[in-house]
C-alpha positions as CSV (number, residue, x, y, z in Angstrom):
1,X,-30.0,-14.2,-55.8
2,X,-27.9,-16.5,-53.9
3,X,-25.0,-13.4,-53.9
4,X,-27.1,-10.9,-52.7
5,X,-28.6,-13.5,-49.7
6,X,-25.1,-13.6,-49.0
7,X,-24.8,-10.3,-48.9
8,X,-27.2,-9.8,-46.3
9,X,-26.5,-12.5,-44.2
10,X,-22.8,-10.7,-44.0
11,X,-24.7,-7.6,-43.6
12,X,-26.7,-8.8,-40.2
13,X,-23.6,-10.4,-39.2
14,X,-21.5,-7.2,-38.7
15,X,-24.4,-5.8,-37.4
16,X,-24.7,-8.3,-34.8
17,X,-20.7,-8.0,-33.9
18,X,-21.2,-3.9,-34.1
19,X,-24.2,-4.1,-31.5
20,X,-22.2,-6.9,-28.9
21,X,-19.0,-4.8,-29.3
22,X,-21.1,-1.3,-28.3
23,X,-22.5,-2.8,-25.6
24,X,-19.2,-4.2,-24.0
25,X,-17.7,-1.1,-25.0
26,X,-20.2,0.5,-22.4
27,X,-20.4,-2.0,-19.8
28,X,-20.3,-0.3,-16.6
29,X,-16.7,-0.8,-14.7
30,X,-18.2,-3.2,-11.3
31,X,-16.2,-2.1,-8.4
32,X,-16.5,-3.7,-4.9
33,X,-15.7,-1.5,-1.8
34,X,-15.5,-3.7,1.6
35,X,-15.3,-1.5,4.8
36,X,-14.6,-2.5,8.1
37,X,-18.4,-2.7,9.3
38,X,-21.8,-2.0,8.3
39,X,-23.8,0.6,10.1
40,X,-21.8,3.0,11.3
41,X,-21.5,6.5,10.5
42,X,-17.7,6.4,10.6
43,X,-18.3,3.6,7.3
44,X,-21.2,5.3,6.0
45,X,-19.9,8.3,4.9
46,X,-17.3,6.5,3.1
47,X,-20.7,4.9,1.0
48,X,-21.5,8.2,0.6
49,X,-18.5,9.3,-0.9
50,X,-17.8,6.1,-3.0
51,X,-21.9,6.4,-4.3
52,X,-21.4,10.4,-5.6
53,X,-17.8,8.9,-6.8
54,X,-19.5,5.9,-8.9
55,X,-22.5,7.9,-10.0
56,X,-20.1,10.9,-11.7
57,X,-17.4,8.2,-13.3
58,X,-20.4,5.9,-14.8
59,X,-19.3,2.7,-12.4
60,X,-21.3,-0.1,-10.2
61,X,-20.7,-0.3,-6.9
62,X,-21.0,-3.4,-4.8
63,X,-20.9,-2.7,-0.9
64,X,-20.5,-5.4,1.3
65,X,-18.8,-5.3,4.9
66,X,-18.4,-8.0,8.3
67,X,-21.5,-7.1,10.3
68,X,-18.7,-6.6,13.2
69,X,-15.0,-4.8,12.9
70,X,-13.0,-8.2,14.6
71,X,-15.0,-10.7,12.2
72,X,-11.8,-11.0,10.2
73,X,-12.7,-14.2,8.4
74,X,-16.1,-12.4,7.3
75,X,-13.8,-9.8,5.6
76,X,-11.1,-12.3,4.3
77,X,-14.2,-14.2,2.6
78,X,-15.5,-11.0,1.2
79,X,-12.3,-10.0,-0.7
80,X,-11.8,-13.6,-2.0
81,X,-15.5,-13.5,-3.7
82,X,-14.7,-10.3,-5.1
83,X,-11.7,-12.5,-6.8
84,X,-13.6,-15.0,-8.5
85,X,-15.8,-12.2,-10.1
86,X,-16.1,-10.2,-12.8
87,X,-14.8,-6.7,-11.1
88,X,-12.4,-4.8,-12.1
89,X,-11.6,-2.7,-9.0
90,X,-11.3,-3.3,-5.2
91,X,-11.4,-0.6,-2.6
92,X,-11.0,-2.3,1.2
93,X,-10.8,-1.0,4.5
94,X,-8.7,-4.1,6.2
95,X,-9.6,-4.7,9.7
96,X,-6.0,-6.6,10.2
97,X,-3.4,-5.6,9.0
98,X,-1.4,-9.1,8.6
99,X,-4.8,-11.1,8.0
100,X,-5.5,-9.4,4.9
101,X,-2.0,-9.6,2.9
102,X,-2.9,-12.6,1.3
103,X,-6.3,-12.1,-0.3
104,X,-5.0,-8.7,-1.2
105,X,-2.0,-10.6,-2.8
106,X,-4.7,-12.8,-4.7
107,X,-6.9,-9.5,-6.3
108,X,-3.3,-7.8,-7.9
109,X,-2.4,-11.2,-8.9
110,X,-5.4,-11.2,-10.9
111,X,-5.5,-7.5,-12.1
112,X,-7.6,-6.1,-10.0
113,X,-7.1,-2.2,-9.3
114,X,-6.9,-2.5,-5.0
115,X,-6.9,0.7,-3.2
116,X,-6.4,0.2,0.7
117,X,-8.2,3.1,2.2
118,X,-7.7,4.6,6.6
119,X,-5.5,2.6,8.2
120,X,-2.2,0.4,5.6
121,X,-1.1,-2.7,5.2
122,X,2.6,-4.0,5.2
123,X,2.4,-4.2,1.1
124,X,4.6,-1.4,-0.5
125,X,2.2,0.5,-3.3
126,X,3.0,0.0,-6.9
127,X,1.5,-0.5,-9.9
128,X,-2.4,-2.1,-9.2
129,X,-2.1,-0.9,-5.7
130,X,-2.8,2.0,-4.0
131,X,-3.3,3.7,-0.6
132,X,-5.5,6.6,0.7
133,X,-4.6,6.9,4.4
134,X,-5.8,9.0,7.9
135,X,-2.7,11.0,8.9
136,X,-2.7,9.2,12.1
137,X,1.2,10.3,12.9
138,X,-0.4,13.9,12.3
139,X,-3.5,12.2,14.4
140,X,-1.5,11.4,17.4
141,X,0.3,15.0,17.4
142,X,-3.2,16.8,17.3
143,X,-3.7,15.0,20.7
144,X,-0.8,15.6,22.5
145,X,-1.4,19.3,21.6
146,X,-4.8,18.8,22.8
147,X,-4.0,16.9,25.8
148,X,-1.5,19.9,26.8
149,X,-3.8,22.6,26.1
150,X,-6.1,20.8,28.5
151,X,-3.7,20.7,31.2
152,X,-1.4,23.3,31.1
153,X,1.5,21.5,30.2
154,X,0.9,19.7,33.6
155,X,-0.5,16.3,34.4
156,X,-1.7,12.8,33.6
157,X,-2.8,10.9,31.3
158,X,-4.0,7.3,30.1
159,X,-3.7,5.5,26.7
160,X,-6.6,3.1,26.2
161,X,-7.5,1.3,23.1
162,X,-4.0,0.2,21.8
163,X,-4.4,-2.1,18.9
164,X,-1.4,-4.0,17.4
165,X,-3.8,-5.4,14.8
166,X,-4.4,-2.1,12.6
167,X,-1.6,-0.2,11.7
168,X,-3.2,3.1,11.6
169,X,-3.9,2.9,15.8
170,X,-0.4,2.2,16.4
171,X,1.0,5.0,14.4
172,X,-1.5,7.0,16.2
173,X,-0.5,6.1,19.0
174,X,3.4,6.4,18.8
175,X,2.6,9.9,16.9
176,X,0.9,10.9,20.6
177,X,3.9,9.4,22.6
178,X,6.4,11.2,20.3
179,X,5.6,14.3,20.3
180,X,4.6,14.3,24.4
181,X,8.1,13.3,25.2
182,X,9.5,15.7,22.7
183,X,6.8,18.6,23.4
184,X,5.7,18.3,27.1
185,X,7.7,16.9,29.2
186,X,5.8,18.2,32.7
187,X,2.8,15.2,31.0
188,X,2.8,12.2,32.5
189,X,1.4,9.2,30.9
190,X,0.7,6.5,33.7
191,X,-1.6,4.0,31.3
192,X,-1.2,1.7,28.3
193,X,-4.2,-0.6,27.7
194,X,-4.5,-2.7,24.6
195,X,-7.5,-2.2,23.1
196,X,-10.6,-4.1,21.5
197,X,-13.7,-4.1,19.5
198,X,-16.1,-4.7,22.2
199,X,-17.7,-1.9,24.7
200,X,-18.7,-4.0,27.3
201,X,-15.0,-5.2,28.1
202,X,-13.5,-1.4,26.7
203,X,-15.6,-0.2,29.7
204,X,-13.9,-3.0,32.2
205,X,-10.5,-1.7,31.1
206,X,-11.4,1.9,31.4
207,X,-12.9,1.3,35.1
208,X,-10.1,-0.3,36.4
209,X,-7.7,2.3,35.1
210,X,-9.9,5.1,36.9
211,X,-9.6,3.5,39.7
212,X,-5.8,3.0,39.5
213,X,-5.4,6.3,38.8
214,X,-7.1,8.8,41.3
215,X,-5.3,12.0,39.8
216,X,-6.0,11.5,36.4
217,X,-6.7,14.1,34.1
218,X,-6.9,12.9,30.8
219,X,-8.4,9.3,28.8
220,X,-6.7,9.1,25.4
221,X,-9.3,6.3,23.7
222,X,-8.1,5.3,20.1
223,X,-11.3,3.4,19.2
224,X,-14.4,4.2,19.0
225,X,-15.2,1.0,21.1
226,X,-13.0,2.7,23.6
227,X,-14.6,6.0,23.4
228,X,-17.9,4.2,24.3
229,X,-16.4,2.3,27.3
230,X,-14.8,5.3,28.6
231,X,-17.5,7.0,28.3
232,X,-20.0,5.0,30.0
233,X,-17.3,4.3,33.2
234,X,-17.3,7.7,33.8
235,X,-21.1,8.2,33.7
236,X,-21.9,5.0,36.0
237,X,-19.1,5.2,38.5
238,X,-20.5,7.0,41.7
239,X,-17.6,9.7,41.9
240,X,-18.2,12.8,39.7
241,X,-14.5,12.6,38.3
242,X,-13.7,15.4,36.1
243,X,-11.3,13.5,34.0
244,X,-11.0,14.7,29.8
245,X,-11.6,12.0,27.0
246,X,-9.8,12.8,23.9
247,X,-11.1,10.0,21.2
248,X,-10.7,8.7,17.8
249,X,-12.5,8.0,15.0
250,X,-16.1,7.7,17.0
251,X,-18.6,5.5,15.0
252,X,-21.5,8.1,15.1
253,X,-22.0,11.6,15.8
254,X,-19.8,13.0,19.3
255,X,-21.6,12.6,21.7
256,X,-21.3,16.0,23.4
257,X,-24.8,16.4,24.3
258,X,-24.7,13.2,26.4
259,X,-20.9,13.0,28.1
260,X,-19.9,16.7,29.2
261,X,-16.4,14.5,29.9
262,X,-15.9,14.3,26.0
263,X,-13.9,17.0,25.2
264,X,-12.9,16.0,21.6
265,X,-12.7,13.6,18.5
266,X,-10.2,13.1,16.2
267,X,-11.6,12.0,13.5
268,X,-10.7,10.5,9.6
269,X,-12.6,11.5,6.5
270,X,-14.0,8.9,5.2
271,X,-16.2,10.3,3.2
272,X,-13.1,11.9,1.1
273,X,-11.3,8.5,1.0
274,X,-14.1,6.5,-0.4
275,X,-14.6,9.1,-3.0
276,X,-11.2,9.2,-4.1
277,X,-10.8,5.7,-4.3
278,X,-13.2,5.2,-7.1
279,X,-12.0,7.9,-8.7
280,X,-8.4,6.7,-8.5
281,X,-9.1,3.5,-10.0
282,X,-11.6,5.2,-12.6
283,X,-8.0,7.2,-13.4
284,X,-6.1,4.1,-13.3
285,X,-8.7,2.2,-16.1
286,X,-8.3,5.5,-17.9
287,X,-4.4,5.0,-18.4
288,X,-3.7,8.1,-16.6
289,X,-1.1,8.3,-14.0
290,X,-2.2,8.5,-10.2
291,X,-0.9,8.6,-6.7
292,X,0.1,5.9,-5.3
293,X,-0.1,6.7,-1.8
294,X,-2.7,9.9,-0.5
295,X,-3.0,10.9,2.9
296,X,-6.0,13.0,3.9
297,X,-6.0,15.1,7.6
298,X,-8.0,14.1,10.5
299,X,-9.8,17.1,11.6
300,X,-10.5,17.4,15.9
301,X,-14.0,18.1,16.4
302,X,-15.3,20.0,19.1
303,X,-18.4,21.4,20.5
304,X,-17.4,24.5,18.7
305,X,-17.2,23.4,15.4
306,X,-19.3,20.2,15.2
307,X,-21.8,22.6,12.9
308,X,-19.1,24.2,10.8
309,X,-19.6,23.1,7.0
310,X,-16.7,20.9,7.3
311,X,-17.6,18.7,9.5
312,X,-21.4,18.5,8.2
313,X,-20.0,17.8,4.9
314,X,-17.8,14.9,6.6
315,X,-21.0,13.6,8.2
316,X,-23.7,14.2,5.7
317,X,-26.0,11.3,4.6
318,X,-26.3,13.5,1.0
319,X,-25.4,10.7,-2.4
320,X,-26.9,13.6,-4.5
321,X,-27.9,11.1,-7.1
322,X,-31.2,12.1,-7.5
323,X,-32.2,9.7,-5.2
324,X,-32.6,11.2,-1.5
325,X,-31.1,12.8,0.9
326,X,-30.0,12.6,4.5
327,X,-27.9,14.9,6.9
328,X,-27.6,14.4,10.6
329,X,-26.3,17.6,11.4
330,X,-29.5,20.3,11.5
């Protein structure tokens, strides 16, 4: 009797250890994704892509991002939280490229998976980390090309929106000065304005360059900040001045409807980077080897083709998890 209690109690016992090891076994992999900002499109879409991502790889996403693009300590915070938890993948967006080094120093230290998506930081890749990156050299050439095809090979044109603190803007922007000095040399460029996250004062800077500059032709705005300031100069100031903007990255929809001065956005994919990051570190968790850095191609979107299926697909609100869905584009 007291052999076949035993018997049984051994019994429940493995049972017990079978059941907790199947459930770990098919705990779902928790990874965090920190962009730059909440609500935006530009940010959005990368939600979008990291959602169909999670839902096809069997992983929890956490989303969490500053409520602004310059609230560096938000971000910094943010990381460090996702540190002291249980998650065993990080995908950020850094909003500077020096602030961040540490905390991201901090998650490989402790084994998290990091893949840095749109703009890099000064950390080589290797092992836990990982880059997916805008082109912004192949950026910078697409608007000098623009820029010329606007004017003929002829003219002027100003730089606003010049950012020291992310990397990606300043690789955009020597990628444009390159390849004007090297390409088209009857182009002038009579403007370099440092840049920032806030309209109100992107729309200062971009007033008192159009009125610096009678004969301008051209506004090259490398934030979306300065596409908005730019924007709204031209619109207010009394003289109908027929000047181009050429912008980057624009936090919504282009305006074309609104600002007949737009002529173009440049824009990153970040619908394709936040999907590849979780897949990358899904691959990664897998033991199977993956890239350490991917760069994806900014597309230039134009009246023309802002309703071509691959710009609604960069756009589109769609998680296609059963859930709902959303597109902006009709």
């Amino acid at each position: 009797m007291r052999s076949l209690s035993r018997r049984v109690a051994a019994g429940v016992v493995c049972a017990l250890v079978f059941f907790v090891v199947a459930c770990d076994s098919h705990r779902r992999v928790r990874i965090a994704f920190i962009p730059q900002t909440e609500g935006t499109l530009l940010w959005e879409a990368a939600h979008t892509g990291a959602e169909t991502a999670a839902a096809s790889t069997g992983a929890s996403l956490y989303w969490n991002a500053p409520t602004r693009e310059d609230d560096v300590e938000a971000q910094i915070a943010l990381v460090d939280r996702v540190v002291g938890a249980d998650y065993q993948g990080l995908v950020l967006a850094p909003d500077q490229a020096l602030s961040l080094i540490t905390p991201v120093r901090r998650a490989l230290a402790h084994g998290i998976p990091t893949v840095i998506i749109g703009s890099p930081l000064p950390i080589p890749a290797g092992r836990n980390l990982s880059y997916i990156l805008n082109d912004d050299a192949e950026g910078g050439q697409l608007a000098a090309n623009r820029v010329a095809e606007l004017l003929n090979g002829h003219g002027t044109v100003a730089i606003l929106g010049i950012n020291s603190d992310v990397s990606g803007i300043m690789i955009r922007a020597r990628g444009f000065e390159q390849a004007i000095a090297q390409n088209y040399p009857g182009i002038r460029i009579v403007e370099r304005r440092m840049g920032s996250f806030n309209v109100p004062h992107e729309r200062q800077v971009a007033e008192d360059t159009l009125r610096a500059n009678s004969n301008l032709d051209v506004i090259v705005a490398l934030m979306s900040t300065s596409i908005d300031g730019t924007l709204l100069a031209l619109d207010t100031m009394a003289e109908n001045r027929p000047v181009k903007v050429i912008g980057f990255d624009d936090g919504g929809l282009p305006p074309f409807d609104q600002f007949k001065n737009l002529d173009c956005v440049i824009q990153e994919d970040t619908r394709a980077m936040g999907q590849q990051a979780i897949e990358l570190i899904h691959t990664r968790m897998l033991g199977q080897t993956a890239p350490q850095t991917v760069r994806l191609h900014p597309r230039l979107i134009t009246r023309q083709n802002i309703k071509s299926p691959e710009v609604r697909l960069m756009f589109a609100q769609d998680w296609t998890l059963g859930r709902w869905r959303w597109s902006l584009i009709q």
